[in-house]
C-alpha positions in Angstrom: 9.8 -17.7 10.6 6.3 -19.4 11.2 4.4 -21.2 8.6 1.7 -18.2 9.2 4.4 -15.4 8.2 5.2 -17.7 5.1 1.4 -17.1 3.7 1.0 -13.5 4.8 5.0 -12.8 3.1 3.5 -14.4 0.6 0.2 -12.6 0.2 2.1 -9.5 0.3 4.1 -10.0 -2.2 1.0 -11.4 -4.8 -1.0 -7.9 -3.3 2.1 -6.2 -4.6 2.4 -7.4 -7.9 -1.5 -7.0 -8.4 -1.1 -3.1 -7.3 1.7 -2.9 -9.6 -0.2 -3.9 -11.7 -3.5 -1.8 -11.3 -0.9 1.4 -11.0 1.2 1.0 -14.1 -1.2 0.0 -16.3 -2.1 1.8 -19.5 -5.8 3.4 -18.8 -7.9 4.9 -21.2 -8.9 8.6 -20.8 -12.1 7.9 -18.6 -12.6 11.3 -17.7 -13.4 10.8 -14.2 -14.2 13.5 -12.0 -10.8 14.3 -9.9 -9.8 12.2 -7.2 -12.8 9.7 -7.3 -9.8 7.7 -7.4 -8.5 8.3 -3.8 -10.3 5.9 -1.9 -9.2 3.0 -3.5 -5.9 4.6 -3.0 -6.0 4.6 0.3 -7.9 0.8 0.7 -5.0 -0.6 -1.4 -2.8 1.0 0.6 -3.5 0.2 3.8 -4.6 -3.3 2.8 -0.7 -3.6 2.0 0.6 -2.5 5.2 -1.7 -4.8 7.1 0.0 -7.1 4.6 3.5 -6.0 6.1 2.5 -6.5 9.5 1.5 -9.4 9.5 4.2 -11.6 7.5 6.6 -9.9 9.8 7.4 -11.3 12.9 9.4 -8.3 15.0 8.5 -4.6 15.7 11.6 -3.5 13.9 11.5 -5.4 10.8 7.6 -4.5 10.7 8.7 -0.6 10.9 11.1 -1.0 7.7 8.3 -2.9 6.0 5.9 0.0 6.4 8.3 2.6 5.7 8.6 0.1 2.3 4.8 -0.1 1.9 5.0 4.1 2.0 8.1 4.4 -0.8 6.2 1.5 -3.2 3.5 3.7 -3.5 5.5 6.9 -4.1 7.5 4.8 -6.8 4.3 3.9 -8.7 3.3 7.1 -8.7 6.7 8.5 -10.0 6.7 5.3 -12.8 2.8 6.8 -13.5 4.4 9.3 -15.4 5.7 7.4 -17.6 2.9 5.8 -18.4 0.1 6.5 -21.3 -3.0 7.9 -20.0 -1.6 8.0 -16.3 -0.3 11.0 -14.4 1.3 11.0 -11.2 -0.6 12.9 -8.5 0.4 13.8 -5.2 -2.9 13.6 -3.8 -2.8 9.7 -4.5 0.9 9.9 -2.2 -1.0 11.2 0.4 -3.8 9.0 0.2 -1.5 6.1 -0.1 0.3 7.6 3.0 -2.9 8.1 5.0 -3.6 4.0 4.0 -0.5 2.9 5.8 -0.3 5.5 8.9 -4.2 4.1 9.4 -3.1 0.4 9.1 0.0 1.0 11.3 -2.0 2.9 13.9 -5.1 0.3 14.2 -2.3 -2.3 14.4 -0.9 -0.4 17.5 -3.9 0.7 19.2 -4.9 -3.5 18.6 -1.7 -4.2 20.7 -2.4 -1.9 23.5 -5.8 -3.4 24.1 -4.6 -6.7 24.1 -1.8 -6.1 27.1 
């Protein structure tokens, strides 16, 4: 492993404490209009699978990382639940989904322009 997949492994994992964090949280009843939220959602997310990408070397291990990216954020959703003043949603899943299949697929089409 590279000096350069040392940082990003280790940016990855700070970015997943901090969106622990944010997630589990206790938040007060803001009464926000539903799914304002999304969009950070979907920022964090993919911000975390670029994350994955990039402190991982081969295609494989980059593949499980993602697939890891997509069950964290199901998890925090399901942990949600248990929180006061959170409730899991499933249209935060999907936006977390559509984060990391956006991340994943700029990262390809990036590789196919290169070669």
């Amino acid at each position: 492993m590279t000096t350069a997949h040392r940082t990003w492994r280790l940016a990855f994992a700070a970015s997943l404490l901090l969106v622990a964090w944010l997630s589990l949280r206790p938040m007060p009843n803001l009464d926000l209009p539903a799914r304002s939220d999304l969009g950070a959602h979907l920022v964090l997310h993919a911000g975390l699978a670029v994350l994955a990408i990039l402190s991982n070397a081969d295609a494989r291990r980059r593949r499980i990382a993602l697939a890891g990216v997509l069950a964290f954020g199901v998890a925090l959703e399901l942990l949600q639940g248990l929180v006061p003043g959170r409730h899991p949603s499933m249209s935060d899943v999907v936006a977390n989904a559509a984060g990391v299949g956006i991340a994943a697929f700029a990262w390809r089409r990036g590789l196919r322009r290169r070669r």
